[in-house]
C-alpha positions in Angstrom: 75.1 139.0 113.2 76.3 135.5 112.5 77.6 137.1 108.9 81.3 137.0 108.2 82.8 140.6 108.2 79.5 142.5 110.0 81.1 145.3 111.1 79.3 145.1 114.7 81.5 142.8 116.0 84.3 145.3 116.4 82.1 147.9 118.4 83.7 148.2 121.9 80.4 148.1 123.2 79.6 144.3 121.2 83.1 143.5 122.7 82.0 144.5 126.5 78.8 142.2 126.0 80.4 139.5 124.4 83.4 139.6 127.3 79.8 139.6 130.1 78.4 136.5 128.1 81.9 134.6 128.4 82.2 135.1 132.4 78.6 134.3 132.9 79.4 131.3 130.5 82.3 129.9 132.9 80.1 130.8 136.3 77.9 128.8 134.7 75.0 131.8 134.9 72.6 132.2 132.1 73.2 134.4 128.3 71.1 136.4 127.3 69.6 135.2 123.3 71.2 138.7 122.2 74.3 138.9 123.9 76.8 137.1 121.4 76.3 135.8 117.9 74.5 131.8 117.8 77.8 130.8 115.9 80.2 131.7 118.5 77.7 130.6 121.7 77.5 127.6 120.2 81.0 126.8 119.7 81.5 127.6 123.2 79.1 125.1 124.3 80.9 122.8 122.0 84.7 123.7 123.5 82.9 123.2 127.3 81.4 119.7 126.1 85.4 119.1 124.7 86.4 119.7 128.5 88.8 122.7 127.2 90.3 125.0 129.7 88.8 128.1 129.4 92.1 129.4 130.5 94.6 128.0 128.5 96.8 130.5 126.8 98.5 128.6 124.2 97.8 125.7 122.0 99.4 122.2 122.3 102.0 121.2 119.9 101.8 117.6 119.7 104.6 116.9 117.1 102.6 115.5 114.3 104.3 115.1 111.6 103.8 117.3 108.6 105.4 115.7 106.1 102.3 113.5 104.5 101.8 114.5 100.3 98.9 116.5 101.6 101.0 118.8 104.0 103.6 119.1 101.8 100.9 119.7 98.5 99.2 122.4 100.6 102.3 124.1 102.2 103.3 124.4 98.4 100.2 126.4 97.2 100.1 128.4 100.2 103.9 129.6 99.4 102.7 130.0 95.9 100.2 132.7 97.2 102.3 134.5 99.8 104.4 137.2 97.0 101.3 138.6 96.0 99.6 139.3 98.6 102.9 140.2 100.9 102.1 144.1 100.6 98.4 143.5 102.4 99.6 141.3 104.9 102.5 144.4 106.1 99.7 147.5 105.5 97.2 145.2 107.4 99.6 143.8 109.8 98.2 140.7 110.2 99.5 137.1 109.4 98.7 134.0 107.0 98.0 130.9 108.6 97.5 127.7 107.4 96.2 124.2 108.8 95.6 120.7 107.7 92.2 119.1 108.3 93.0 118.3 111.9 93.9 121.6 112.7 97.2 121.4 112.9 99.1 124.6 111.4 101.4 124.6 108.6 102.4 127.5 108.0 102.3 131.0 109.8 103.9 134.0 107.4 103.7 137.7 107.5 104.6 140.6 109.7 107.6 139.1 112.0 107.1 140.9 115.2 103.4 139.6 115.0 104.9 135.7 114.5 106.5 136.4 117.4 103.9 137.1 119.5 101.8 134.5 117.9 104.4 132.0 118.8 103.8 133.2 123.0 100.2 131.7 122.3 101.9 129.1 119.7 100.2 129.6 116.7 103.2 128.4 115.4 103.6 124.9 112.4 102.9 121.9 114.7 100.2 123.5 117.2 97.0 121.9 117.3 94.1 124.5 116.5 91.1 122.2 116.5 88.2 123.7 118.3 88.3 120.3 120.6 92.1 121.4 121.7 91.7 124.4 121.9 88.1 126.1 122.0 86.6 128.5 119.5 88.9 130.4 117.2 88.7 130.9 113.3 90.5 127.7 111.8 89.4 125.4 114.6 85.4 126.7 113.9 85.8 126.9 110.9 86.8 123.4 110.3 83.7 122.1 112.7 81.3 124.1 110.7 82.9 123.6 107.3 82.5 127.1 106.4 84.2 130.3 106.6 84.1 131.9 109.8 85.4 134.9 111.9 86.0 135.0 115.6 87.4 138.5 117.2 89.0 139.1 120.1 86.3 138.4 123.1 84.8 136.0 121.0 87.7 133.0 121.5 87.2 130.5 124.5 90.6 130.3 125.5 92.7 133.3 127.3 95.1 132.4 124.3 93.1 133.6 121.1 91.5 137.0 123.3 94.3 139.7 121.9 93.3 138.3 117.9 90.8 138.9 115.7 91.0 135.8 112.8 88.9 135.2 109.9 89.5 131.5 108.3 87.8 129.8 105.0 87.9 125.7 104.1 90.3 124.8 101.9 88.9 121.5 100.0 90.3 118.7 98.2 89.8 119.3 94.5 89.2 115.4 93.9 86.0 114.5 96.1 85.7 118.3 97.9 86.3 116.9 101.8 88.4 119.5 103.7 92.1 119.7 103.2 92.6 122.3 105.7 91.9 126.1 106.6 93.1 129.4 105.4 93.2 132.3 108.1 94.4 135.7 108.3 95.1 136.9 111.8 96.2 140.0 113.6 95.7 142.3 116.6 92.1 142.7 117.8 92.4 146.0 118.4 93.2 146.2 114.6 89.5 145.9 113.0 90.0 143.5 109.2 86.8 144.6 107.8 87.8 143.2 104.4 89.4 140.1 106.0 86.7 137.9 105.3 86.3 138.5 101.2 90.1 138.2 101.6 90.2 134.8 103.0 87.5 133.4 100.6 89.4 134.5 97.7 92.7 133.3 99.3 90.7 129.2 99.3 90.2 129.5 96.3 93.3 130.6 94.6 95.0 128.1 96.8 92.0 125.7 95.6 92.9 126.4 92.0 96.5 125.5 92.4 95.7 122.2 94.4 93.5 121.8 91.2 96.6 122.2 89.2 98.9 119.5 91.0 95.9 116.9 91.0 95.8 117.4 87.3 99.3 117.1 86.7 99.9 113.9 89.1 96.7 112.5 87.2 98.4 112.6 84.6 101.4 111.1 85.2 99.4 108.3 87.1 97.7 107.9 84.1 101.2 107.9 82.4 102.6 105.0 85.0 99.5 103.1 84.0 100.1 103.2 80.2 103.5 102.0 81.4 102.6 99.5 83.4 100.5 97.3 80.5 98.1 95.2 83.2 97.9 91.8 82.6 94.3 91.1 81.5 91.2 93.5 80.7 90.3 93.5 84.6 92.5 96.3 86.1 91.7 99.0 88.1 93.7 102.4 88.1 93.2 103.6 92.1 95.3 107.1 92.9 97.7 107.3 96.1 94.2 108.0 98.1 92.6 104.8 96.9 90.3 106.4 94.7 89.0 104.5 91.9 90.0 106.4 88.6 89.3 104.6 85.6 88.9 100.8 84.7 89.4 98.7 81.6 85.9 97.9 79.9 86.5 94.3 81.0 86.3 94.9 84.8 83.7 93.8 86.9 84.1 96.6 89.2 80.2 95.5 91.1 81.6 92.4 92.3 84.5 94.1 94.2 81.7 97.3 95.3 84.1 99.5 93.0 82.7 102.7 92.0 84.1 105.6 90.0 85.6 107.9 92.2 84.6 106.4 95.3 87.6 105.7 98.3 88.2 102.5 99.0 89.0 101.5 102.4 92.4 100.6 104.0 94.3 101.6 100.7 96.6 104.9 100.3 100.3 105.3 99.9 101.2 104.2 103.0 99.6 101.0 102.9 100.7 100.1 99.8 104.2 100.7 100.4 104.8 99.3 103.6 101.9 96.1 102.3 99.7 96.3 105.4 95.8 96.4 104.6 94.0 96.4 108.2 90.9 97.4 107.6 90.9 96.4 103.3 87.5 94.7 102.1 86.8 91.4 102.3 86.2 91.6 98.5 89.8 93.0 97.4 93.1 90.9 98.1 96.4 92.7 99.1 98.1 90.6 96.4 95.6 92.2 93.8 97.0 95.5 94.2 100.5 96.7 92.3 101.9 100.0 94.0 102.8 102.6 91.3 106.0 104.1 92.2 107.0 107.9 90.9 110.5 109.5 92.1 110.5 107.4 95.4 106.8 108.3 96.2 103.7 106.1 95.6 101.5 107.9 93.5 98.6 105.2 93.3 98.2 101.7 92.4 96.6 98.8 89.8 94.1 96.7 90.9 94.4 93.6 89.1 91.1 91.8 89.3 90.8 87.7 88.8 90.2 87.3 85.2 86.4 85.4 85.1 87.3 82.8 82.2 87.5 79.5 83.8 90.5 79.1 81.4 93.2 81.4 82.7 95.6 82.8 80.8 99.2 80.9 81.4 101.4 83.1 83.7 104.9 84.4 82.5 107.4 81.7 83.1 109.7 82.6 85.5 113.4 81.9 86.5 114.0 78.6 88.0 115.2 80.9 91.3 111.9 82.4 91.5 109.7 79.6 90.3 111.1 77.8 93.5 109.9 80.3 95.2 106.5 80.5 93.2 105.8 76.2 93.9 106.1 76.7 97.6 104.0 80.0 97.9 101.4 80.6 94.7 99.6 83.7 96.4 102.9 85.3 96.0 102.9 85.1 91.8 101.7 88.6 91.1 105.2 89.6 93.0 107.7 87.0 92.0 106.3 88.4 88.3 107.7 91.8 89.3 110.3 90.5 90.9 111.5 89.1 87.8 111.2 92.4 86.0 113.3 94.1 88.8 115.6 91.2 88.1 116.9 92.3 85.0 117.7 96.1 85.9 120.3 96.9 87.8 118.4 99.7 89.8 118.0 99.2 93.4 115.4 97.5 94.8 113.5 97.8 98.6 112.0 94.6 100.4 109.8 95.4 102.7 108.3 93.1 105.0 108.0 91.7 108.7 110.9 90.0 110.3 110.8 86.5 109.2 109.1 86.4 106.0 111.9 85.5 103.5 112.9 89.2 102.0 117.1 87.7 101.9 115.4 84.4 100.3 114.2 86.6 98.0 116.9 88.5 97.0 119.3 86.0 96.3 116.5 84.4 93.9 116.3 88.0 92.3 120.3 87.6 92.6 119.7 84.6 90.4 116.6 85.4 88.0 118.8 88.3 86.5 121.7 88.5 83.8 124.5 88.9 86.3 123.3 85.7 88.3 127.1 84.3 87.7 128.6 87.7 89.3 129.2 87.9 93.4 126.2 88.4 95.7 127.5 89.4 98.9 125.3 89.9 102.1 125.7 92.3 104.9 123.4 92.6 108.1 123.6 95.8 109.2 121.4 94.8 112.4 124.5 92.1 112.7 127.2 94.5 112.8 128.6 96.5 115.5 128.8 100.3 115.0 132.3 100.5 114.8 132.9 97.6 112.5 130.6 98.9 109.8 132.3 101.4 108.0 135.4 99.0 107.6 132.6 96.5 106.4 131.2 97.9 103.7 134.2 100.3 102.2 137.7 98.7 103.3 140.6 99.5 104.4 144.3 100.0 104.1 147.3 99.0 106.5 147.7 101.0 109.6 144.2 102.7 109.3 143.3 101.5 113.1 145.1 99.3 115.6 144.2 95.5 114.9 144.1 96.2 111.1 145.1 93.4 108.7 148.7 93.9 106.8 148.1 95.0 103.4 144.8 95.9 104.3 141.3 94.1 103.2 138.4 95.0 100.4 135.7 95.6 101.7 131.7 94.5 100.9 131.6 97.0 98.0 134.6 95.8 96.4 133.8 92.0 97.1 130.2 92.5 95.1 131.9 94.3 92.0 129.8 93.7 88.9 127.6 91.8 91.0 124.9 92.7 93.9 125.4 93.9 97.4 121.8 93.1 99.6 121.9 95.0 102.7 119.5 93.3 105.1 118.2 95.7 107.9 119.1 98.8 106.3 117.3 100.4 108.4 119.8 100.0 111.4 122.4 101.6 109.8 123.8 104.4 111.9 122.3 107.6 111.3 126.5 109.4 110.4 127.1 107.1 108.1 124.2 106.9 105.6 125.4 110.0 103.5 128.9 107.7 102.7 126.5 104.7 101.7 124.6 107.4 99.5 127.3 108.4 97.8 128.8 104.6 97.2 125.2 104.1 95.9 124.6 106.6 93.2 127.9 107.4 92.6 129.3 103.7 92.6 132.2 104.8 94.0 134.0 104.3 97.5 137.1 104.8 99.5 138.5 102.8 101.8 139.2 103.9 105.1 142.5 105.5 106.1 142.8 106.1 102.1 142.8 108.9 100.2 142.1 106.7 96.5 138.4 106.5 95.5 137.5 103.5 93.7 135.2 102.5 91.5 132.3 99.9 91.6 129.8 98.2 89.5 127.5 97.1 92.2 123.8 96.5 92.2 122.3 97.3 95.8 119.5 95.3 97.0 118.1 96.4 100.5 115.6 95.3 103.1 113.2 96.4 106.5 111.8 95.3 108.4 109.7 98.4 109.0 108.5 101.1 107.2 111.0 103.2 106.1 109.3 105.9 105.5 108.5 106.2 109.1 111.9 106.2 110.2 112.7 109.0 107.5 109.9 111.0 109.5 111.4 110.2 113.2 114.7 111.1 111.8 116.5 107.6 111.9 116.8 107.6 108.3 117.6 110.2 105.7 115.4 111.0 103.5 118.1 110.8 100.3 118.9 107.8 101.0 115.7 106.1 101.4 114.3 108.0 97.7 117.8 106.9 96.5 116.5 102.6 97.8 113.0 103.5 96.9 113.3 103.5 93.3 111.5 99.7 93.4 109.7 98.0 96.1 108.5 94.9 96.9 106.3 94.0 100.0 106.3 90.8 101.3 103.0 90.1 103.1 103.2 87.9 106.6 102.5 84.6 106.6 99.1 85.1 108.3 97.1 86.8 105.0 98.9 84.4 103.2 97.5 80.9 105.2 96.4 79.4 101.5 99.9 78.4 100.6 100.2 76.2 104.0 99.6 73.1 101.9 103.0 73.9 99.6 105.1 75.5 102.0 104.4 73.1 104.5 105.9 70.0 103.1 108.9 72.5 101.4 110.0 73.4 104.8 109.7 69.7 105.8 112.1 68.7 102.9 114.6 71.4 104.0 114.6 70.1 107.7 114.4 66.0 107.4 114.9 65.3 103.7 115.5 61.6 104.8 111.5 61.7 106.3 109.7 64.0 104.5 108.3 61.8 101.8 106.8 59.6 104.7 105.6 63.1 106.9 102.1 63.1 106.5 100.4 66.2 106.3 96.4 65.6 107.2 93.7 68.5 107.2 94.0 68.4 111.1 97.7 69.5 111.1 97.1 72.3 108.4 93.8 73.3 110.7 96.3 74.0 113.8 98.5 75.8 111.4 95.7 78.1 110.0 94.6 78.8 113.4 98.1 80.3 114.9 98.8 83.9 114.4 102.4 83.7 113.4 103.7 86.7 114.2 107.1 85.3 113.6 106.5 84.1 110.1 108.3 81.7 107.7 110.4 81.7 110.5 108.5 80.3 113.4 106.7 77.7 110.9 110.3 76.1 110.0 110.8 75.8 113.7 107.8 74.5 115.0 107.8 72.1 112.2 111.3 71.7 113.1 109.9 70.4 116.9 107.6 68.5 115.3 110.2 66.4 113.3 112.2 65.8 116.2 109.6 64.8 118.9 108.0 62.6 115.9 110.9 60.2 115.7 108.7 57.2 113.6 108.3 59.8 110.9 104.4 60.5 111.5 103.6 63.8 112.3 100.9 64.5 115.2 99.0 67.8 115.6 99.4 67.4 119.1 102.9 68.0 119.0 102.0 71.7 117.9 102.4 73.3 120.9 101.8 77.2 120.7 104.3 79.4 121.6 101.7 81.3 123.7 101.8 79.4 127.4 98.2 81.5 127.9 97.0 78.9 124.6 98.8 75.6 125.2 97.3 72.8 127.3 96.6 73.6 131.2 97.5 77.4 130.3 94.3 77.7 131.9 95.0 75.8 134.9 98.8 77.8 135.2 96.4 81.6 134.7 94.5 80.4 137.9 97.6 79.4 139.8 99.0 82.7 138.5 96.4 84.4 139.7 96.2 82.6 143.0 99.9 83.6 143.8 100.1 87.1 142.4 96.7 87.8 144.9 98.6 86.1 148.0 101.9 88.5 146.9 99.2 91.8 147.1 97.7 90.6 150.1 101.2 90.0 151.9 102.2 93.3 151.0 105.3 92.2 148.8 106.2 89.3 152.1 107.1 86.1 150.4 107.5 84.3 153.8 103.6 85.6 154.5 102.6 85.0 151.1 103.8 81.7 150.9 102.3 80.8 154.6 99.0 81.7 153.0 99.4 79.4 150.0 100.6 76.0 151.7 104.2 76.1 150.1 107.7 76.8 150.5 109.2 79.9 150.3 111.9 78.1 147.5 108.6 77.4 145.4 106.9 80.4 145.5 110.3 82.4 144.6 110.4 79.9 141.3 107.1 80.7 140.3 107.9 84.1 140.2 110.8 84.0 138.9 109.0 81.9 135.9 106.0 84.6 135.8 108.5 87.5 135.6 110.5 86.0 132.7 107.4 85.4 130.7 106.6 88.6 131.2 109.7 89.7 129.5 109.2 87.1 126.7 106.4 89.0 126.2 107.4 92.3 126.3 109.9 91.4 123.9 107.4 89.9 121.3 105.5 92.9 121.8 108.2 95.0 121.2 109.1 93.3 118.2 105.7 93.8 116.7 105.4 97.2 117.4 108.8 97.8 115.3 107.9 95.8 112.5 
């Protein structure tokens, strides 16, 4: 019985036994072994052990977002399929449906009336269909067993799939065959689709074939981007956008790194190579080996440049004096000053990307200065800086009389002040949502108008532009356009945080110590207990935070000679007697509950005065802002 398309399961009287089972199921009463197929029973066992409502009658929609190059990969072959097969879907009115691997639908085309009544149950794009959200039904099973399945009518755990009958096949990846997603066609129980289920199968794999197609063709341009590219040495490794491994020079000692060919690796796809976060990479690959591989705005894979295994190495590229600087102070970052310089001499625009505090306008003006036009303007704007208002005026100008409080004869604006030069826009990604299509058109266009004027003027302007967060993800939450970012996103570079980068503390250290007490720093001492400290704080504010502690060091160090003592974490919970402060915390906070919220009582029970238990909490509540703040902070990065 458990065969897909057995035409038994459509019998009224299978239906009546099935519909007995179900209730005796939920009473919690014993099935008979003959009363519903061993596929179905056991998926219901499966949906009970998930804690799903028997009664539910429509799906979650959890607003995931579909817009991954998987969704958007599969949604195209499954639009490929639909003019073909249009005629079947009206005769047979029933409905295509398509999900990712989580269960999440994609796409649900066919017979309108029967959308529409699939949307009451919301089998509509965004639903979650997973048999753990929403009990047995054809895509959710089908994607726990891995196989094609049908479910009809009776057969669904929740109230919400009971009026369908649904037969769904795997769709898997053509690269490594995991499962992409699910195919399913869908329509009225009372409707009986004995041919549903050879349909289906057919339907994965013409939708199979095509995915087959695209991985081809991106394959090939990877391989394309790669020729390009020309790695540095004969130990590089090509690795597509889902960290597959897909071919190596003969030179690469792919055992030492546990490369395979083929095989995933860890921690790396497109998003973390664009946005340069690696949580969970292998101890055996560096970030600052991999080289994203950028195709029309969109990762498409990346080099792994493995350390060459001559003890002579081969003598980097020189660099610009601007970057050099840059490269003396911080030698982990050398693969990406050595790109940098290459994006120096176009006049494309470039994306930073990095954490808050980790240098991205330092490195733009050295950019600025590595290139031809390093004599031409380089004009800065923070868009984070700016009020709303004021930025429009900013960037484009304006004429006389164009708002109250305007100069007399007007003013150029950012655009026109960076003419044949470069414009960096640091925080682009707090630019105001209306006026990103006017700094679109100023950036591919290079041309502006200022405000209050009707004369469009052109610009020779090279944009630079920086996050601090992925802006990718803010393209997705809709607070950035997508245009724009593809537009930025022709180069990137991605700074890492000073916390994977702890190796260059010995050069950046004394760098930072020139910049803040030139007249001392040749007598600062900097011992292997000082750079211990340093290596053992988190940093979450970077460059940043390291010029300013060193900065507190200089000035409580008056006799020139620096003492580790004096670094004093930012964390109170870490410094000396935080432990001590935690227990009087704790102490206080405890009388406060007891008390019932009474200071007077509270501070009866603790031996003090009501003007010193109002301080302490006072103090307690601010550092609990400070650190909702940090948090905060971090969480937006």
């Amino acid at each position: 019985m458990d065969a897909i398309g057995n035409p038994q399961i459509y019998s009224h009287e299978y239906s009546r036994l099935v519909a007995r089972a179900w209730d005796r199921l939920i009473a919690a009463y014993p099935i008979g072994p003959t009363e519903v197929r061993d596929l179905v029973l056991d998926s219901w066992r499966r949906s009970q052990a998930f804690g799903v409502n028997p009664g539910r009658r429509a799906a979650e929609v959890p607003g995931t977002t579909l817009d991954g190059y998987d969704h958007r990969q599969l949604r195209m072959a499954v639009q490929a399929t639909l003019p073909p097969i249009a005629a079947y879907l009206a005769e047979t009115r029933s409905v295509l449906i398509a999900s990712d691997a989580a269960g999440i639908l994609l796409a649900v085309e066919g017979d309108r009336k029967l959308t529409e009544r699939l949307a009451c149950n919301h089998a509509v794009p965004g639903a979650a269909w997973h048999e753990h959200q929403i009990g047995t039904n054809a895509v959710g099973t089908a994607l726990a067993l891995g196989r094609p399945v049908q479910i009809h009518g009776q057969e669904h755990f929740c109230e919400a799939g009971k009026p369908w009958s649904c037969t769904a096949a795997p769709i898997h990846d053509p690269a490594d065959g995991s499962v992409l997603g699910v195919i399913d066609v869908t329509g009225p129980a009372s409707a009986a689709l004995t041919h549903a289920g050879a349909f289906v199968i057919a339907m994965a794999e013409r939708i199979h074939a095509l995915l087959t197609q695209y991985e081809l063709h991106a394959r090939v341009r990877l391989l394309e981007l790669y020729a390009d590219h020309k790695p540095r040495s004969d130990e590089a490794v090509l690795l597509d956008r889902h960290g597959r491994v897909v071919k190596a020079t003969p030179g690469a000692r792919m055992e030492e790194a546990s490369l395979q060919p083929g095989r995933q690796l860890p921690g790396i796809n497109a998003d973390s190579l664009v946005s340069g976060r690696f949580p969970t990479l292998s101890r055996a690959i560096r970030r600052e080996w991999l080289t994203p591989l950028i195709d029309m705005g969109e990762c498409v894979g990346a080099i792994l440049q493995l350390p060459s295994r001559n003890a002579a190495k081969p003598a980097p590229p020189a660099l610009a004096p601007s970057l050099q600087a840059i490269l003396d102070t911080s030698p982990s970052l050398g693969r990406l000053l050595v790109m940098a310089q290459r994006y120096a001499g176009s006049r494309t625009p470039l994306l930073l990307q990095g954490e808050t505090g980790t240098g991205k306008d330092l490195l733009a003006a050295a950019i600025h200065r590595a290139g031809p036009d390093r004599d031409t303007p380089f004009i800065t704007v923070n868009c984070a800086a700016l009020p709303r208002e004021l930025i429009a005026s900013e960037l484009f100008g304006y004429v006389e009389g164009a708002f109250t409080g305007a100069r007399r004869g007007g003013a150029r604006g950012r655009f026109e002040q960076a003419h044949t030069g470069t414009l960096f826009l640091d925080e682009i990604g707090d630019m105001p949502l209306d006026l990103q299509p006017y700094l679109l058109r100023a950036v591919e266009e290079q041309q502006i108008t200022r405000l209050g004027d009707s004369v469009v003027r052109s610009v020779d302007v090279r944009v630079l532009a920086a996050s601090n967060r992925p802006l990718e993800h803010e393209v997705t939450a809709g607070r950035f356009r997508a245009d724009l970012f593809y537009r930025l996103n022709c180069a990137v570079l991605a700074l890492p945080p000073l916390r994977e980068r702890l190796t260059d503390l010995p050069w950046l250290v004394p760098a930072l110590l020139r910049q803040i007490a030139p007249e001392i720093a040749a007598d600062c001492g900097i011992d292997d207990a000082i750079l211990a400290r340093l290596r053992g704080h988190d940093w979450p504010g970077n460059v940043r935070e390291l010029r300013s502690m060193l900065a507190r060091m200089v000035v409580l160090s008056p006799d020139g000679r620096l003492d580790p003592v004096l670094l004093v974490p930012d964390n109170p919970a870490t410094a000396p007697g935080g432990k001590l402060r935690r227990q009087e915390q704790t102490m206080i906070l405890t009388a406060m509950t007891t008390a019932h919220g009474s200071v007077r009582q509270a501070a009866q029970a603790l031996g003090i005065s009501r003007a010193t238990l109002y301080r302490r909490l006072t103090r307690y509540r601010q550092d609990e802002q400070d650190r909702a703040g940090v948090a905060l902070a971090q969480h937006n990065v």
